[in-house]
Steps between C-alpha positions, in 0.01 A plus 500: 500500500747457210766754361276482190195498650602821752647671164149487375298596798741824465435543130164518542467738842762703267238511274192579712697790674582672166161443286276845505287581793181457261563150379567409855195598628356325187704136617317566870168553357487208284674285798180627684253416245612127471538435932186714595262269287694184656454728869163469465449158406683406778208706717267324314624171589566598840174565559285226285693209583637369157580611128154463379315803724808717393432419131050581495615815480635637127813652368336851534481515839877411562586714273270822603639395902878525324433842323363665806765393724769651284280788402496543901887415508558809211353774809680361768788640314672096508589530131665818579728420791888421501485091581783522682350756756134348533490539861199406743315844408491385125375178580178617774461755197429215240282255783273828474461488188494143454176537780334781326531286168355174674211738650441613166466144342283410777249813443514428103408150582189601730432773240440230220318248710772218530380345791666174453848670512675355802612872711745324713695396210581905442655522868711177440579687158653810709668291722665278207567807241694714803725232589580473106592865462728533831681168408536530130626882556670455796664204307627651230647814699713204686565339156642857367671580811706152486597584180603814564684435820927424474715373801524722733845617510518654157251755652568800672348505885327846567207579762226702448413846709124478535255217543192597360313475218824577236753342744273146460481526144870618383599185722253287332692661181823494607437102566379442118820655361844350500711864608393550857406210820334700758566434849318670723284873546562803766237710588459770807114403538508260831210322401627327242865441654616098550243396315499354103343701210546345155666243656787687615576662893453818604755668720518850642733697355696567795639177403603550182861488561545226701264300265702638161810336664360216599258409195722635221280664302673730227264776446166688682187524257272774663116441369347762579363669156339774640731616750580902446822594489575630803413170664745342195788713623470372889455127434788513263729655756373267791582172222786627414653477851487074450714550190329350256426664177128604509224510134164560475172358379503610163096572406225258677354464173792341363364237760172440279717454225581068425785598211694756784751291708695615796698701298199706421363544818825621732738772392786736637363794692523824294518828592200607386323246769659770777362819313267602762168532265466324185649570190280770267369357184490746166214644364549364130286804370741736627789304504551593094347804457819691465711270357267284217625647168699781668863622452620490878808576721629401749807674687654308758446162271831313615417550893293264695103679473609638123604082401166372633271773323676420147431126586110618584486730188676274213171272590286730432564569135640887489560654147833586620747487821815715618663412754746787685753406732860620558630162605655335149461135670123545662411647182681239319364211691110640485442558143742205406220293718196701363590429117554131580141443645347733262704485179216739286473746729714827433723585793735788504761569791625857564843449707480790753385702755185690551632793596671555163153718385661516125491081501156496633372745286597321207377162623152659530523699215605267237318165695209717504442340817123472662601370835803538738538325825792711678641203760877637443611607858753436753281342768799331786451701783822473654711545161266804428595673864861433427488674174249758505579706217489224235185353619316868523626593160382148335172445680354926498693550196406158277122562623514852409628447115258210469215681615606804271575291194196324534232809500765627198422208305142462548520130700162390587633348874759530698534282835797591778608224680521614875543346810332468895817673618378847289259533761623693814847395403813464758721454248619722120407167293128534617572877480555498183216262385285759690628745278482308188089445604480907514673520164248283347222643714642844365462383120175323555385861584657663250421349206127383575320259268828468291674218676389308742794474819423291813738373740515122639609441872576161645711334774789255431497266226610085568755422311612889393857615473621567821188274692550346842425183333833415320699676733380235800538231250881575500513546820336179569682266237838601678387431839362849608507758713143651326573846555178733596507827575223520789322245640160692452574618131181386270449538164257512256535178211386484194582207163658695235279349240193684739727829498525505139113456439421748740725746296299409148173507673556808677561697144147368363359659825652834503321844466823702575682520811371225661674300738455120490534299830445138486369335822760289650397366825677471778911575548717252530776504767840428352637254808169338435534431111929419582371242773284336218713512261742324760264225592427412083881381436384288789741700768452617827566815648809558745386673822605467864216241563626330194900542501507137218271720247655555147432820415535824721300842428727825572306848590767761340277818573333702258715700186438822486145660361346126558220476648340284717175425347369630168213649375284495200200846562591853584260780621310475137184392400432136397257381267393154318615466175377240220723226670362355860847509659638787367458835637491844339661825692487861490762648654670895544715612241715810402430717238673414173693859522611472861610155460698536191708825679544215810635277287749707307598638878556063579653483206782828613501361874611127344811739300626545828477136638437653838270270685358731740402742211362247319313346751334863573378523110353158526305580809373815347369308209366195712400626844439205611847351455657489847901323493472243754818434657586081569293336809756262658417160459403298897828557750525103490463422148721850412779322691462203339532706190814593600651157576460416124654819337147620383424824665598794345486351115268483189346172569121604310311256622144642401409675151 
């Protein structure tokens, strides 16, 4: 074939790929209506010898043999499918239908008396119009694929993880686009080991390294779209150890899909993959039914949770927004990106803290503000226990002036922030979140029917101020150690886009001094999600087994008031609430009086700044709050520790 001539051919499969899924099924139909007539000729001579028995027999009944055939073609769902994943299931699909047509022909021909109508010409017919369909589609995937395909070494090499169903189709896809050239799959099932699915091997993975060096392949697609996350986390750590960077099917309906390429179907692993349940959609009913055409607040609005809930309210057209913070750059940077997305919408930003009750009161007073969402706090654990004072007097004393100045001013909601380490806390930050719940619980008693105040509790947030998640990316860019506390230290995850919804919904839901809960799974163990995030820059692990990994994980013990594993439910009732996933709770609380006088007592015992004082106040107001002193990380992994300078020091490696 010519330059020209090849030019053309590509102009022209250009075009087919790009015209609209109707008008291509439009081309096929009217390709079908022009061959199936000739098909059936062709049976007709077959079977009477010349042209003239094929022509005793009128236009009508080529035509009626050509409508039913396609008719029969339209419920075999051929019309429908990809063409360049027909596969053999497609095509025994459509000889079914092509029978059931043919039987149909035959019983309207005995049903109008044509006895003269030669019978054996309809099985030559089935014969003839099956071997059209598989080589005219089967023809033109080829066609489309040669056109598509580019010399092989301006493609990347990967393999595949998984050789089923998916696995055979992403390589089908992988061969139509230009990006990718996929060389071979792994799979632990021994059935299907050493021998050829989609044209490719399958090896076990037990060979993954040796094969990685030897076959070059740059990157390890795993194709496995339904695979929970738990099972996500392991195969990504067992990759990772061949050092190749590892992505994941993307959706198998992008599969179905003939206008997504490769670069549509395969993506980077993201963290929300590893969340061990599946992300909680909002309830759009009750997502704006305290924010739609409302003045809100929200304190907190530079930090992490307090960013993300401006970005979820702005877009969901309040009358009004503050935004409190005591930071001049968070507030700075969050209301300088709120007016530039949402130019009309009236922002005001209040620069400082929530304890200040005189600033708060006027913010409410002259915003006449309907909603506040209190997410101002100091919430890093180990900062907290080194400065207990400061974070008792901002998290009890900020939650006490907003929940005051709110009742004051008449605000229709009011939603505290809280956290999983308020309940049966080890340390004074979830102390003094506990606290902050009873001072809310207090005022939802107090003034009843008034204002509506609920608390929120959730587990850490991806991607939050202070998360594991860029803290291991440091560590990993500069060539580790990932430093963990314990090696049996879990965590509960959430996105902070979830986190913030949960927040708005949980408002809409309140009756007053409700607890919300939201159902998060199953906890995630820290070495587990740093051995992940090793294996997705495509590094290994050092360990004694493996003394040429990249990356080594430290165990530094636990910091003080940490605990091992944290929890979401006390001792209080639970109850369903409006949303599926999220969970109401009733739990003990202190009588407004007593609690104020307990307060004002933390308040004198935090004038002294002696800890052992304090700590006594805080575990008269919270008796569940027992200081846990650090649990020594593994005797092994402490000395290693030790080696590298990192025992003893601030190294906060969880949130």
């Amino acid at each position: 074939m010519s330059r020209q001539s090849r030019q053309a051919f590509s102009v022209l499969c250009a075009r087919i790929v790009s015209m609209h899924r109707t008008t291509k099924v439009s081309l096929m139909v009217a390709a079908d209506l022009l061959a199936l007539p000739l098909c059936f000729l062709i049976a007709m001579i077959l079977r009477g010898g010349d042209l003239k028995f094929a022509t005793n027999y009128g236009a009508a009944a080529y035509l009626f043999i050509a409508v039913l055939t396609i008719t029969a073609f339209f419920l075999s769902d051929l019309y429908r499918a990809v063409i360049r994943f027909i596969d053999h299931r497609l095509l025994t699909m459509t000889g079914i239908a092509l029978a059931i047509a043919i039987f149909c022909a035959y019983l309207a021909l005995v049903a109008i008396g044509e006895a003269r109508f030669p019978r054996s010409a309809l099985a030559i017919y089935w014969f003839i119009a099956f071997s059209y369909v598989a080589i005219s589609r089967i023809g033109l995937r080829k066609l489309l694929r040669a056109h598509r395909e580019r010399p092989a070494g301006d493609a990347l090499a990967v393999a595949i993880y998984g050789a089923g169903d998916a696995g055979a189709r992403l390589a089908q896809t992988l061969r139509d686009g230009s990006e990718y050239r996929p060389l071979c799959f792994f799979d632990d099932k021994r059935v299907l080991h050493e021998r050829s699915v989609a044209g490719l091997r399958v090896f076990p993975t037990a060979r993954l390294r040796e094969l990685a060096a030897e076959l070059q392949f740059r990157t390890i697609v795993i194709a496995l779209p339904a695979a929970p996350p738990e099972r996500l986390r392991e195969l990504m750590q067992r990759l990772g150890q061949a050092g190749v960077p590892t992505r994941i099917l993307s959706r198998l309906v992008d599969l179905e899909d003939e206008t997504a390429g490769p670069r549509d179907t395969i993506r980077e692993l993201k963290f929300e993959d590893l969340l061990g349940r599946a992300p909680v959609p909002p309830r759009l009913d009750l997502f704006a039914r305290c924010v739609r055409g409302k003045s809100v607040l929200v304190t907190g609005a530079g930090g992490s949770i307090g960013s993300e809930l401006c970005r979820q309210i702005v877009t969901l057209t309040p009358a009004r927004l503050h935004l409190l913070d005591h930071s001049e750059f968070a507030l700075y940077t969050i209301r300088q990106e709120l007016a530039t997305r949402f130019p009309g919408l009236v922002i005001d930003a209040h620069l400082g803290s929530v304890c200040n009750g005189d600033l708060v009161e006027r913010v409410l007073r002259d915003g006449q503000v309907d909603t506040v969402y209190h997410a101002a706090a100091y919430k890093h654990v180990p900062l907290v226990e080194a400065n207990i004072v400061e974070g008792l007097r901002n998290n009890v004393l900020g939650a006490q002036v907003v929940a005051a100045a709110a009742a004051r001013h008449g605000v229709r909601t009011c939603v505290l922030i809280s956290s999983d380490k308020a309940v049966r806390p080890t340390n004074i930050m979830g102390a003094s979140k506990r606290i902050a719940e009873l001072i809310f619980q207090a005022a939802a008693a107090r003034h009843e029917g008034a204002t509506t105040f609920c608390m929120v509790r959730f587990g850490n947030v991806l991607g939050s101020s202070g998360s594991v998640i860029p803290l291991f990316q440091r560590q990993i860019a500069r060539g580790g150690p990932v430093t963990i506390t314990h090696p049996e230290v879990s965590r509960y995850f959430m996105l902070i886009a979830e986190a913030s919804q949960l927040v708005i919904q949980a408002g809409a839901m309140a009756k007053g001094g409700d607890v919300f809960v939201l159902d998060m799974g199953e906890p995630v163990r820290i070495v587990d999600l740093a051995r992940t995030m090793i294996a997705m820059h495509g590094l290994s692990e050092r360990t004694p087994n493996n003394p040429r990994g990249d990356v080594e994980v430290l165990f530094v013990g636990l910091f003080p008031g940490e605990k091992l594993h944290e929890e979401l439910l006390t001792e209080g009732t639970v109850f369903p609430s409006e949303h599926p996933r999220i969970m109401r709770m009733k739990e003990s609380a202190l009588r407004p009086s007593v609690l104020d006088t307990c307060i004002t007592c933390l308040m004198m015992a935090c004038d002294t700044h002696e800890r052992g004082t304090i700590e006594s106040m805080v575990r008269a107001i919270v008796a569940e709050y027992v200081p846990q002193a650090p649990l020594a990380a593994p005797a092994a992994a402490a000395e290693t520790g030790q080696r590298a300078g990192l025992r003893g020091k601030f190294v906060p490696s969880r949130i």
